[in-house]
C-alpha positions as CSV (number, residue, x, y, z in Angstrom):
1,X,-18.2,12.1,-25.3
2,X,-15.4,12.8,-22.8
3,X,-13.3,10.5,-21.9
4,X,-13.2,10.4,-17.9
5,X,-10.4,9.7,-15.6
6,X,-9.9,6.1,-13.7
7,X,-7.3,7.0,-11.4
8,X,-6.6,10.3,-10.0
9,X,-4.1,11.4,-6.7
10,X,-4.7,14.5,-4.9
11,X,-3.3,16.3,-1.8
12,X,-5.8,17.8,0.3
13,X,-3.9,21.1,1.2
14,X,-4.6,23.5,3.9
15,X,-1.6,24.9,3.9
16,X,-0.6,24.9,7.3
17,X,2.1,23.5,8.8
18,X,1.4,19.2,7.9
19,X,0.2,19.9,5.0
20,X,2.4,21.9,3.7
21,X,5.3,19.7,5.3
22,X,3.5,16.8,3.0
23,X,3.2,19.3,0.2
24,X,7.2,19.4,-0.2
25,X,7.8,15.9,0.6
26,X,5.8,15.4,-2.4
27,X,7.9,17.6,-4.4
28,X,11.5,16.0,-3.1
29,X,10.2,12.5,-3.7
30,X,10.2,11.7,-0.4
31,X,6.2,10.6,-0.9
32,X,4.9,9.8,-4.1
33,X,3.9,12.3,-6.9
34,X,0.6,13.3,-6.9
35,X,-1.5,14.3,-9.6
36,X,-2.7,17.8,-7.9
37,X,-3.2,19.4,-4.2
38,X,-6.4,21.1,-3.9
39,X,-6.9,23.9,-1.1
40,X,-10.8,24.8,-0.3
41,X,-10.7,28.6,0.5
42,X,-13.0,29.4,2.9
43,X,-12.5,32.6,2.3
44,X,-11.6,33.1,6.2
45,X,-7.9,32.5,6.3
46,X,-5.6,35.0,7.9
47,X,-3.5,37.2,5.3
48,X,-0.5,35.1,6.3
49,X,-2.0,32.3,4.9
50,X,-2.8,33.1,1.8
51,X,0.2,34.5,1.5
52,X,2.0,31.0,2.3
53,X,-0.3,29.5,-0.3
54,X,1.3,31.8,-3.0
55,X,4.6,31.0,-2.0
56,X,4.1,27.2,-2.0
57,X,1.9,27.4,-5.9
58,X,5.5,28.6,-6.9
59,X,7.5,26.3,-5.0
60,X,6.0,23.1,-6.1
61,X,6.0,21.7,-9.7
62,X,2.4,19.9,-9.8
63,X,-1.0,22.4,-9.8
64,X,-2.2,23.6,-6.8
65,X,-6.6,24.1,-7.5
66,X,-8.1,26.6,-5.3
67,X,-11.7,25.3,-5.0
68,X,-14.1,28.1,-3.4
69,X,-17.9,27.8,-3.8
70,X,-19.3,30.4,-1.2
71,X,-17.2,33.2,0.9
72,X,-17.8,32.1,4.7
73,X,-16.9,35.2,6.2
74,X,-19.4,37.0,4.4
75,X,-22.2,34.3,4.8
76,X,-21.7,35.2,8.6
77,X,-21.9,38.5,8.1
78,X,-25.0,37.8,6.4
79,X,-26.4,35.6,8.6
80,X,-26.2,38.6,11.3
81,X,-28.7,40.2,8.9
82,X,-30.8,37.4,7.4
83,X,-32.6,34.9,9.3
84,X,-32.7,32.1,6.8
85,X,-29.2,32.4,6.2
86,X,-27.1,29.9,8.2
87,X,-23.7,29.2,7.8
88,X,-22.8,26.3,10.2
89,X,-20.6,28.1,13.0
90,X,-20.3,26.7,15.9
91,X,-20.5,29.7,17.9
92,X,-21.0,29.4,21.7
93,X,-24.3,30.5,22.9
94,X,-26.0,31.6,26.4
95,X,-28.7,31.8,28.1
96,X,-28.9,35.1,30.3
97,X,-32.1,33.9,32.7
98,X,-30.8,30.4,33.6
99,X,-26.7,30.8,32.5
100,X,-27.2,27.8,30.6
101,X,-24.7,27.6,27.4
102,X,-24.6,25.6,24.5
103,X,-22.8,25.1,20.8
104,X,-24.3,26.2,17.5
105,X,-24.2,23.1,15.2
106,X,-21.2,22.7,13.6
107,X,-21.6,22.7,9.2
108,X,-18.7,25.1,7.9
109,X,-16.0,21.8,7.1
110,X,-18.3,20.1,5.3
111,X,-19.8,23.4,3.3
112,X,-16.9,25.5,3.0
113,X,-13.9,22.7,3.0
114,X,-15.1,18.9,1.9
115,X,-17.8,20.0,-0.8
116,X,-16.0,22.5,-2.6
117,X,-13.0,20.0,-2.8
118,X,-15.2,17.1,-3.6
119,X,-16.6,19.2,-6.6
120,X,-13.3,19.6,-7.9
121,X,-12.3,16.2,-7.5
122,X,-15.3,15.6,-10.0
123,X,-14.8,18.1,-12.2
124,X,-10.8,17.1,-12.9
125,X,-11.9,13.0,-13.1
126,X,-14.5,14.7,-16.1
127,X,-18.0,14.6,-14.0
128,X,-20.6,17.0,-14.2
129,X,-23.1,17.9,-11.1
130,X,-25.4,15.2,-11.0
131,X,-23.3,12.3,-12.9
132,X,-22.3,9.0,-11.6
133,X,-19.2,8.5,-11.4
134,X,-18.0,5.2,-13.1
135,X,-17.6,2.0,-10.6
136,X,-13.5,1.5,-11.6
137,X,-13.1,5.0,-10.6
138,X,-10.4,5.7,-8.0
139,X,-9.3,8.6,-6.0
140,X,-6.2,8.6,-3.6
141,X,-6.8,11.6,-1.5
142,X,-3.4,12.4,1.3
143,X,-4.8,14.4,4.3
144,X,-2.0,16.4,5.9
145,X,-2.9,14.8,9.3
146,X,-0.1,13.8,11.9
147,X,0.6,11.6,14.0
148,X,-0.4,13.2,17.1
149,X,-3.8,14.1,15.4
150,X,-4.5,10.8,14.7
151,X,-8.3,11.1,16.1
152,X,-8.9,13.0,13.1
153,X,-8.3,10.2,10.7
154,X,-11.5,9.4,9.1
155,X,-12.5,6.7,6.0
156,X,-13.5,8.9,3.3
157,X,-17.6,8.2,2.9
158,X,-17.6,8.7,-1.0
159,X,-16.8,4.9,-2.0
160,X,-14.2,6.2,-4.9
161,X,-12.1,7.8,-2.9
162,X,-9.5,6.7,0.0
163,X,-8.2,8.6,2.5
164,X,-4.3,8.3,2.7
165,X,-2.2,9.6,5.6
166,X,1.3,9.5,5.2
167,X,2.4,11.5,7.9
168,X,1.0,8.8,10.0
169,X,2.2,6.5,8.6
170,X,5.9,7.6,9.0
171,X,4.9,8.6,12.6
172,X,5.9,12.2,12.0
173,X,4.0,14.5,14.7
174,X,3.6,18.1,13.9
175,X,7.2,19.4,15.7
176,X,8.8,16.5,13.3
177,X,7.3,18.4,10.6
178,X,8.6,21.5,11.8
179,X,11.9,20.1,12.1
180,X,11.8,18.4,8.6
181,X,11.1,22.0,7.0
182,X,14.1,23.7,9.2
183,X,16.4,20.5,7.8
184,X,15.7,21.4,4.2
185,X,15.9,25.5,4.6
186,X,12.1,25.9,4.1
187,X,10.5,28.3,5.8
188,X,8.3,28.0,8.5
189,X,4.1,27.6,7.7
190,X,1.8,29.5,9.3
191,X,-1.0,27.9,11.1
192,X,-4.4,27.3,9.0
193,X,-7.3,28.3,10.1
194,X,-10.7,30.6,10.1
195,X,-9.8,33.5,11.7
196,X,-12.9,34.1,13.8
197,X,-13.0,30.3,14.4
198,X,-14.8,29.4,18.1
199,X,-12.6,26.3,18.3
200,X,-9.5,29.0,18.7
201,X,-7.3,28.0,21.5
202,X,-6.6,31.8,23.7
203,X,-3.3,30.9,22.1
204,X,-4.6,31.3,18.8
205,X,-6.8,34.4,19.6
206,X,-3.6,35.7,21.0
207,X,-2.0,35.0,17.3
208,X,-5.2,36.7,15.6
209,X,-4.9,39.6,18.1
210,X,-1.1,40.5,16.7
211,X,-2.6,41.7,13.0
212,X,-4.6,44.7,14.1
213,X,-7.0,44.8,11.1
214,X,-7.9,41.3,11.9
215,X,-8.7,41.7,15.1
216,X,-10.6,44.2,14.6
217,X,-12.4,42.9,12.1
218,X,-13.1,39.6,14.1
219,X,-14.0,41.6,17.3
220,X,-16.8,43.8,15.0
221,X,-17.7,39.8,13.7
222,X,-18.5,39.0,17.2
223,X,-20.4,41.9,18.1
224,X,-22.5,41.6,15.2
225,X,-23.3,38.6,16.3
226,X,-25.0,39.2,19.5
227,X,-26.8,41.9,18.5
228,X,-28.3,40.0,15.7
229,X,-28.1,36.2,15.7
230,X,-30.8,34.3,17.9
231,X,-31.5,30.7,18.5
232,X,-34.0,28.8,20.5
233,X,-33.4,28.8,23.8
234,X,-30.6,31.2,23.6
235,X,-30.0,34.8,24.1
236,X,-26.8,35.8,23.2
237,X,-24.2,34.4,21.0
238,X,-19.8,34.5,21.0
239,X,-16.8,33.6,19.4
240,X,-15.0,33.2,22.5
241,X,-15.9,29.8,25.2
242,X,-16.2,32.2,27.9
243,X,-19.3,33.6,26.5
244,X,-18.2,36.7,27.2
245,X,-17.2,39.5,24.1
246,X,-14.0,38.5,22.6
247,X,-13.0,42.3,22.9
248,X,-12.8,41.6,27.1
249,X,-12.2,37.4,26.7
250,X,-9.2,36.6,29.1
251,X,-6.8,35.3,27.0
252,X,-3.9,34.2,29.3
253,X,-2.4,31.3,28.6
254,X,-4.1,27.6,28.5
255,X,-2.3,26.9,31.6
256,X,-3.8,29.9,33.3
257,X,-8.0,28.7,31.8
258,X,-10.0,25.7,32.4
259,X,-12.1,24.3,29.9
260,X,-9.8,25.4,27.1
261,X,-11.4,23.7,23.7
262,X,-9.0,22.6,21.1
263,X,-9.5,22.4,17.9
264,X,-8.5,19.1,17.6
265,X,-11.2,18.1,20.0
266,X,-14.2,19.0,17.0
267,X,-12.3,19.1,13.7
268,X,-13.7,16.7,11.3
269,X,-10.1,16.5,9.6
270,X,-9.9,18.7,6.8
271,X,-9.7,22.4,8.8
272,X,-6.4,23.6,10.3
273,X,-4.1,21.4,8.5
């Protein structure tokens, strides 16, 4: 029989700007050592990002996991397609009789972020699917939060593990973050998160809009979508809050919009971090 772990500390990486900040302050010894970072690929990240997350595996000395169960960009696509396939986006939705709009519920973090990260928490304490875990067990899981997202700080629901939020606790908002990479000549982090996300600020579309092939790709997503996706009491379905095709959204500046949704307003704590 395996011998299973008691203790185990993990980052929760999403390689974005906090976490990443919390990634390196790890490595200097500015918090304590951890015993991994685990990122949950989604599958949806913009090339920059992945391309952060290559850097930062070679920058820090502990192993960085990439846990990955399904591809969400492609369950979309599929979901265009197949009826019974749902992949949790919380894509805005309209009805063209009566203008009434609405939100698709909202199931990607937990499926494509907390589960897969979860499942390889188990798997490196020495659990199988389906296996209790022992009673002693604990799990110290630091969440690249800061403090000016403190509304996302959640108690972790699995009894073993506790949610830890240094940043927080050190009362470092995201622009201290920034600053504390700039101090120690580290480049920059890009911002994480799902490319054709709904919870995209016209800031961040405007971001997505600058790589050609991923706009494109996301605009395609979104036509796909209305011609395909259809929910009770809805017609038509968008990426974009105005309920109008992405490819014509106004995408001024927040200032400029009313209504504006933020990501912070919905995240659950483990997406754009």
């Amino acid at each position: 029989m395996v011998d299973k772990l008691k203790k185990l500390r993990v980052l929760s990486l999403g390689a974005g700007v906090q976490s990443s900040t919390l990634a390196l302050m790890i490595q200097k010894g500015e918090v304590p050592m951890v015993d991994c970072a685990i990122f949950a690929d989604t599958g949806a990240e913009p090339k920059e990002v992945y391309d952060w997350l290559e850097w930062l595996r070679d920058e820090l000395w502990y192993p960085v996991y990439i846990a990955k169960d399904n591809d969400l960009k492609e369950d979309v696509i599929e979901s265009t397609v197949n009826e019974k396939k749902f992949a949790g986006i919380p894509f805005f939705m309209k009805n063209l009789e009566n203008g009434k709009t609405g939100l698709m519920k909202r199931q990607c973090t937990a499926d494509y972020k907390i589960k897969p990260v979860i499942k390889k928490v188990r798997s490196i304490l020495g659990y199988s699917k389906g296996q209790r875990v022992a009673k002693d067990t604990k799990v110290e899981m630091l969440m690249g939060i800061s403090y000016d997202e403190m509304q996302r700080m959640k108690t972790n629901p699995i009894k073993y593990i506790e949610n830890q939020y240094p940043l927080v606790e050190r009362a470092m908002r995201r622009n201290h973050c920034i600053e504390w990479m700039e101090e120690n000549n580290y480049p920059k982090p890009p911002r994480s998160a799902c490319t054709f996300c709904p919870f995209h600020s016209n800031e961040e579309w405007r971001r997505v809009k600058e790589n050609k092939k991923e706009w494109d790709e996301v605009v395609k997503l979104d036509e796909m979508l209305r011609h395909s996706v259809k929910m009770k009491d809805y017609d038509e379905v968008y990426l974009h809050q105005s309920c109008v095709p992405l490819k014509d959204a106004d995408l001024r500046e927040k200032d400029d919009q009313t209504g504006q949704y933020s990501l912070l307003d919905e995240c659950e704590g483990m997406c754009g971090i």
